[in-house]
N, C-alpha and C positions, 0 to 999 in steps of 0.2 A: 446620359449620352453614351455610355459603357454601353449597354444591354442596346441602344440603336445599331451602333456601329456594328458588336458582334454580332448580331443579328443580320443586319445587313449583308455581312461579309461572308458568313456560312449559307445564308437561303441561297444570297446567289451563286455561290460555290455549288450547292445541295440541287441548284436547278438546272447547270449543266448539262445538253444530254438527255434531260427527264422527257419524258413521253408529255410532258404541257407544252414544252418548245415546240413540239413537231406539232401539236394541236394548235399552237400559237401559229403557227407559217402556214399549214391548213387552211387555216381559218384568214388568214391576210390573205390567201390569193382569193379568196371568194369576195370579201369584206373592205370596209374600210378600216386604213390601221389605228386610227385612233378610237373605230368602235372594236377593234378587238382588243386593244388596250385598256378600254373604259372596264369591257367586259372581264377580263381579268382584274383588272383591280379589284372592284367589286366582290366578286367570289372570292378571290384573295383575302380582303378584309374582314370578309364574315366567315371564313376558315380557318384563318391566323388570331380571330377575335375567339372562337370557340378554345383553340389551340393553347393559348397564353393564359387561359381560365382552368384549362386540366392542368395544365401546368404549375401555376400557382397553387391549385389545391394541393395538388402531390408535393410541390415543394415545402411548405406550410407543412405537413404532415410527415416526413421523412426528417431523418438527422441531415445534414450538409455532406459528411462524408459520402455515407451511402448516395447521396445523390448525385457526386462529381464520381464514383464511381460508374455508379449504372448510366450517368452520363457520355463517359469516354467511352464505356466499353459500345453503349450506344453507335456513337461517332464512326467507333470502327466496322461496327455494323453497318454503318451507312455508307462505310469505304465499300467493303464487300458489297453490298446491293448494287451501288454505282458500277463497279467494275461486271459484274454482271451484268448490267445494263437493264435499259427501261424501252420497250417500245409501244407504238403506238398501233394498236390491236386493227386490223381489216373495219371491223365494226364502225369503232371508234372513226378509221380514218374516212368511212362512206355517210356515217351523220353529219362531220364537220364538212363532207363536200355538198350534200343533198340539201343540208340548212337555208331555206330564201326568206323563211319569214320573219319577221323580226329580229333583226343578226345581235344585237344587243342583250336580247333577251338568249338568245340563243348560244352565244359564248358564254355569257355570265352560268348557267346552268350546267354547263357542259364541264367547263372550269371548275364548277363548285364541288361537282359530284368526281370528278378525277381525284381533285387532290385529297376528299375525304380519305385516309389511312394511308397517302404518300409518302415520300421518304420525309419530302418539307415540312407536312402537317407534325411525323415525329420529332423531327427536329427542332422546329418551335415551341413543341412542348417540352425538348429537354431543354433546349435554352431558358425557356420561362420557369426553370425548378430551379437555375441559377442565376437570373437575372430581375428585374425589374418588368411589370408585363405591360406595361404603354411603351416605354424603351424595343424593348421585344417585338410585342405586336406591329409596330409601326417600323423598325426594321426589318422585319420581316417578309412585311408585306410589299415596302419598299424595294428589298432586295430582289423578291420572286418578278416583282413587276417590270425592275430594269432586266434581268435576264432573259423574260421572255421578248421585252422589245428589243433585246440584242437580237435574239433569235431571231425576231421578224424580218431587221436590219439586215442582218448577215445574210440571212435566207435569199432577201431579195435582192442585195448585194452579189453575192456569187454562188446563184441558186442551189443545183446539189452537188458542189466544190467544197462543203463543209469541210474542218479535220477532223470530222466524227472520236478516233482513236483519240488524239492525242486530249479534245476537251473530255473526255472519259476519262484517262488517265490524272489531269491534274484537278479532275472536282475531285475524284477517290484520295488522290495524293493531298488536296485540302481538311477531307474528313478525317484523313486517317491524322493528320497534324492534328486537331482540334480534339480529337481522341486523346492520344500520348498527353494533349499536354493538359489535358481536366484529370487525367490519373495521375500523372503527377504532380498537381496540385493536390490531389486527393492524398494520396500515398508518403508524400515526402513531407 
């Protein structure tokens, strides 16, 4: 249950923001929300399943130490990214609006190929070097999936009223906690 919860709790910190939300609200003003939900999950599960497997190998294969290292300093990489920000490319945003055919088919693929080498996808893999990878994978996926239905939520809720800055600031402000304190467990 360890490796759900942290999992849980970083993806969706880690999704804040991410250029999948705005694909995610994209994609709900065309669609219905529970197929773009379905469709996210889906890609989510067979990305976060891939994820939790490199994961495991590398963990298996590394000492512990080195791994809560390269782990935090990870995290804090994924602070910087965050705060740098993530958007969602002209391209990207003219195929989620032009998509009519098959919209299930069409999120799920869209979803799948985004997150390949996203911050999330890293992230799942460092988590699976120090956790459990059904714990992991199934937080994970959980996590990514309630974020972007907040997304969807909030989107349609108070359309473009977002606080873009400040959910920036505290997913970075998440990573960079989840950073410090794997080097400290590592170091001390």
């Amino acid at each position: 249950m360890e490796a759900f919860w942290i999992s849980l709790v970083a993806i969706f910190v880690a999704e804040l923001g991410d250029k999948s939300q705005l694909m995610a609200m994209t994609f709900a003003t065309r669609f219905k929300t529970w197929t773009v939900i379905l469709g996210i999950t889906i890609a989510t599960t067979v990305v976060h399943l891939l994820s939790v497997a490199v994961g495991g190998l590398i963990g298996d294969a590394l000492p512990t130490t080195a791994i809560s290292v390269v782990a935090g300093l990870a995290f804090i990489g994924f602070a910087a990214w965050t705060l740098r920000g993530d958007e969602l490319t002209e391209e990207e945003s003219r195929k989620a609006q032009r998509t009519t055919r098959n919209a299930l088919i069409a999120v799920t693929v869209a979803f799948f190929l985004s997150e390949l080498g996203d911050k999330t996808m890293l992230a799942t893999i460092t988590l699976a070097t120090q956790h459990g990878w059904v714990g992991t994978w199934i937080g994970s996926t959980v996590g990514m999936v309630a974020a972007d239905a907040l997304a969807i939520l909030v989107g349609r809720l108070l359309g473009r009223h977002l606080p873009e800055r400040i959910i920036k600031y505290g997913a970075a402000a998440g990573f960079a906690v989840f950073g410090v304190v794997l080097l400290g467990e590592a170091l001390l």
